[in-house]
N, C-alpha and C positions, 0 to 999 in steps of 0.2 A: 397755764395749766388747763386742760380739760375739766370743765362742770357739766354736771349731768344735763341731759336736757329732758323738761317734764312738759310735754305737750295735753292741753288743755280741750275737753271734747264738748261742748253744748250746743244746746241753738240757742242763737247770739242774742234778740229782741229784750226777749222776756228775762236772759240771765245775765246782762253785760254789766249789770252792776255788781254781783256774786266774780266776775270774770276779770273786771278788774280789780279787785282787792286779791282773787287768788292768782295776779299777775306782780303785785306788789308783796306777798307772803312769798312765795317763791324767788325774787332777785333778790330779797331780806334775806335769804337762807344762804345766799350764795349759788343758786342754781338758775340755768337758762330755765323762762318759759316762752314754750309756745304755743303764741294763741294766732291764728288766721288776721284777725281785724289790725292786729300790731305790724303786721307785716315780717313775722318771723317766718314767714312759708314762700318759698322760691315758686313761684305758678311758671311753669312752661307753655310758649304759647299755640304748643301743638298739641295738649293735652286741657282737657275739662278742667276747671278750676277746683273740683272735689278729686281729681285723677291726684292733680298735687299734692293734695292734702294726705292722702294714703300713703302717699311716696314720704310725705313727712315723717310721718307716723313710724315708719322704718325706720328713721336714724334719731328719735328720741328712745328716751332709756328708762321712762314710767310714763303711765299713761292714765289721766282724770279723767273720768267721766259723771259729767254733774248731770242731773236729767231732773228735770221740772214737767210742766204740765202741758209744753209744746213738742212733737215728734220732730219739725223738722223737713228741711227742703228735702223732696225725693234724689235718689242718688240720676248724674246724668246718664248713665248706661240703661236706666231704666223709663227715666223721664214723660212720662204721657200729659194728660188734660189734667188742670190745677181749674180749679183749687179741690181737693181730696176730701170726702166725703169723711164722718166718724168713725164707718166700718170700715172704707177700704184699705185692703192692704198694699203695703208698701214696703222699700226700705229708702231709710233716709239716708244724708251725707253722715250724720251724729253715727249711725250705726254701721254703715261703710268703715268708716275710724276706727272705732272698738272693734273690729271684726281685723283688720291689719293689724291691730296692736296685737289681739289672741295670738292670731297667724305666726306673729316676731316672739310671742312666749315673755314679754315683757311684764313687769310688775300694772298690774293694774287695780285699781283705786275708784272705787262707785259710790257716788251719791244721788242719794235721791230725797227729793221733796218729803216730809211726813204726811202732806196732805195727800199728793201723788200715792204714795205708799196705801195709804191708809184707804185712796181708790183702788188700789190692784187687789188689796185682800176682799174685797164687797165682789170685786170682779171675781176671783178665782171661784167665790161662793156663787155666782152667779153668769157662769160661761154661756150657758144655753138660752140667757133670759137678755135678748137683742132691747127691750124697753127700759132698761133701770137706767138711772140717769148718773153719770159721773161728774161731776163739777167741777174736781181740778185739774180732770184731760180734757186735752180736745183729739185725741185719736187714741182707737183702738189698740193701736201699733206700739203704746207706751209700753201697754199689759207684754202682749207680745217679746217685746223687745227687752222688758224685766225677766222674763219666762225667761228667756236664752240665755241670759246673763247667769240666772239663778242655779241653770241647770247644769254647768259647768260644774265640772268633777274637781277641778281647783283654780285658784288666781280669779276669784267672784269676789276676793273684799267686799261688802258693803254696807253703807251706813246712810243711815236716815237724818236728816239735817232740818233744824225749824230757821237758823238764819246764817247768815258766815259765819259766827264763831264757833257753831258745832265742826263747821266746814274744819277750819285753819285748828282749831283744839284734835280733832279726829286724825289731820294728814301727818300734825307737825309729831305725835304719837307712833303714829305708826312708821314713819320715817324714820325715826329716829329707832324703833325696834329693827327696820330693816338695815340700816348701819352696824347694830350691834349683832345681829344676827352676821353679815357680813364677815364682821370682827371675828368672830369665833369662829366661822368656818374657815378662814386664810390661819389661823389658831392652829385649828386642828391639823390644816393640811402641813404645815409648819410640823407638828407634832410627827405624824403619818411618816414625813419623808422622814425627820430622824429618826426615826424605828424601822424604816425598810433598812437606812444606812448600816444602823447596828447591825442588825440581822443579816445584811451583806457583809458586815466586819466577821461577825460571830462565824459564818460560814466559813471566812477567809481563813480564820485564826485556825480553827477546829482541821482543816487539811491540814495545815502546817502542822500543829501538835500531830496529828496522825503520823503524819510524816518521819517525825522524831520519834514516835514513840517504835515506828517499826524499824527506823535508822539503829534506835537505842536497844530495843530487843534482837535486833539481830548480832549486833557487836555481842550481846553476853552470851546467849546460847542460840549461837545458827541453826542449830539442830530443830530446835523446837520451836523457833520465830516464823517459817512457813506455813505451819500448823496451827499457830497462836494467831497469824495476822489471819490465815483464811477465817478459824473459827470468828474473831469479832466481825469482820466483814458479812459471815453469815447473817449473825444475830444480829446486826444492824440492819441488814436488808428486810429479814424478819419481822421486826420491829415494826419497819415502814408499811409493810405487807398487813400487819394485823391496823398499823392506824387506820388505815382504808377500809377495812371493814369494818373497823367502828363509825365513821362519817357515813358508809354505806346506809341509806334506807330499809333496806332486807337487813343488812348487820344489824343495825342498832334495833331491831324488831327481833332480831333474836336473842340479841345482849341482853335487853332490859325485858323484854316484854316474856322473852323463854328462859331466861336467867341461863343461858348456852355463854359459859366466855370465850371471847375474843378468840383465844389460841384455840381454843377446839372448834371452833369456825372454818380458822385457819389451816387446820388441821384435816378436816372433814375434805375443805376446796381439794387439798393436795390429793386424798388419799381416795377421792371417788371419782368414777368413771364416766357420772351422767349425770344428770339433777335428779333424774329418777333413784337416785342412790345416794345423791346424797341429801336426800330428803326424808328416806329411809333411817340413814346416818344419824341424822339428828332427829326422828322422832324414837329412837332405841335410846337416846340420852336421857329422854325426859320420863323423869317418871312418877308425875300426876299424871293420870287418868287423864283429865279436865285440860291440862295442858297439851298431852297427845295430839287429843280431838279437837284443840283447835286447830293445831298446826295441820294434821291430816287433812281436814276443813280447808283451813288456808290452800296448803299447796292443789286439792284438788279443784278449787274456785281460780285459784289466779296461777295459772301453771305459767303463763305468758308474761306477765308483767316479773312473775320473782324470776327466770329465766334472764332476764335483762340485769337486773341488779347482781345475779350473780356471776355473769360473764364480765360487768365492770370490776366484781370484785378480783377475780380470776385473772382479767389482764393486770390487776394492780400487784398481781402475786408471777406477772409472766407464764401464764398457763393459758392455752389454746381455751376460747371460747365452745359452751358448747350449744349444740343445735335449738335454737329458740321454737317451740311447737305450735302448731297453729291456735291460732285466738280462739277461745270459746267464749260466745254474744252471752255474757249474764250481768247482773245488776253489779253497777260498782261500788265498791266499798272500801272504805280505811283502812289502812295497813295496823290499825289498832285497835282495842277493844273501846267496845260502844261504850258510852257515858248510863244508856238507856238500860243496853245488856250485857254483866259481863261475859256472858257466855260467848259473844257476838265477836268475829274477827274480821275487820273492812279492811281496803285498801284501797289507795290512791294514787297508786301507780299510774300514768300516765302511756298507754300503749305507743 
């Protein structure tokens, strides 16, 4: 059986004692690890020895990254004169890694030194000040290379560690969240598809009854089962016509927000010629004042964007779209009253 494989990211000197104990936590679990010094990593000998390691990094399926108080060999694509001063910048093999793991979208898992840490926050307070002294880096490049970590919009896990047992306490934790998280979502989809099933049933079923029911009403009075089946066929189609304009963004702004129901929406789409009309249409319904005058408002701010919303409605009722007018450039606004004013009607329509 296939185990996961969790590939392991630091520089090696300073951390191989943290590296092997999270080499020995991880075959305790039941999963591969892969660390470079073990020789879990396939080196090709037409490729840089850190090319490899990238390549590895693709076919494992969570990715550690422990970061202590050493940046780390430069990557060899970039390679220049060694040994690297404490400003210069760089990127290292450790951050080549983490940068292929983001790339693959994998689970990824950060630790960091508390002492290290507790130099990045002195740092961030002090970016322009090149003399303050850091004690537990030796490169600029840590900060940096925290910075990108941190600034990721998601899969930044990170945790501060004073020795392995925060280590192996923090991964065995979260591991274990992301199995159960796992669980529920194969759950759910489990769930999902028996509801699409039924819903496919229900569909099935409901022609069939249809079926019979016009089989059934025609045997007893022919005369008037023609009549009988157009009619529910109407109002069925009806029905579906008016749900669309509730889902609609203009609908549901006139539903709730103009208290206009559904069917006279419905109604309004059928019976006018133009949006210029039926704009008209609906503001002859309303009769607050204060409500008028937003809509008048409304329609003469965004004649463009409700134009759109109401020719989706229109196709959803099988009625020819009608002419969308040109954009007028003004501030945009909410399809709904302001929090600030009620008087205020915005939109967010999207041109």
């Amino acid at each position: 059986m296939a185990r996961p494989r969790i590939f392991v990211s630091s520089t090696y000197y300073d951390l191989k004692h943290l590296r092997a104990s999270l080499e020995h936590f991880i075959d305790s679990l039941g999963y591969d690890a892969v660390l470079s010094e073990k020789g879990n990593i396939a080196y090709s000998p037409e490729l840089p020895l850190d090319e490899s390691c990238y390549r590895e990094v693709l076919n494992t399926d969570i990715f550690v990254l422990i970061v202590g108080g050493r940046y780390g060999t430069e990557k060899s694509d970039s390679k220049g004169p060694i040994p690297k001063g404490f400003l210069e910048r760089y990127d290292s093999i450790t951050k080549g890694e983490y940068k292929h793991a983001v790339e693959k979208d994998i689970p990824i898992y950060v630790l960091v030194e508390k002492a290290v840490y507790a130099d990045y926050e002195t740092y961030l307070l002090n970016k322009t000040n090149t003399t303050v002294n850091y004690p537990h880096v030796h490169s600029l490049n840590i900060f940096l290379f925290l910075e990108e970590i941190l600034s990721q919009a998601r899969n930044n896990a990170l945790q501060q560690f004073d020795g392995y047992a925060d280590i192996e306490a923090w991964l065995r934790e979260q591991w274990a969240g992301l199995f159960r998280e796992m669980l529920v979502r194969q759950s759910s989809q489990h769930q999902i598809a028996s509801l699409a099933s039924q819903v496919g049933e229900l569909a099935e079923v409901n022609k069939t009854l249809r079926k019979y029911l016009e089989e059934v009403v025609s045997k007893l009075d022919p005369k008037k089962a023609a009549t009988l089946i157009e009619t529910e066929s109407k109002r069925l189609e009806e029905a579906r016509e008016i749900a669309a304009i509730v889902e609609n963004q203009l609908g549901r702004v006139l539903t709730t927000q103009f208290g206009i129901p559904a069917e006279e929406v419905h109604k309004a789409l059928k019976t006018t010629s133009s949006l210029e009309e039926f704009a008209e249409l609906i503001s002859s319904r309303l009769t607050e004042e204060k409500l008028k005058g937003e809509w008048d408002l409304l329609v003469k701010r965004h004649m463009n964007p409700m134009s759109r919303d109401l020719n989706l409605m229109r196709a959803a009722s099988s009625l020819p779209p009608w002419p969308i007018p040109p954009r007028k450039i003004g501030k945009p606004i909410r399809m709904s009253r302001s929090d600030s004013d009620p008087n205020d009607v915005t939109d967010d329509s999207d041109d």
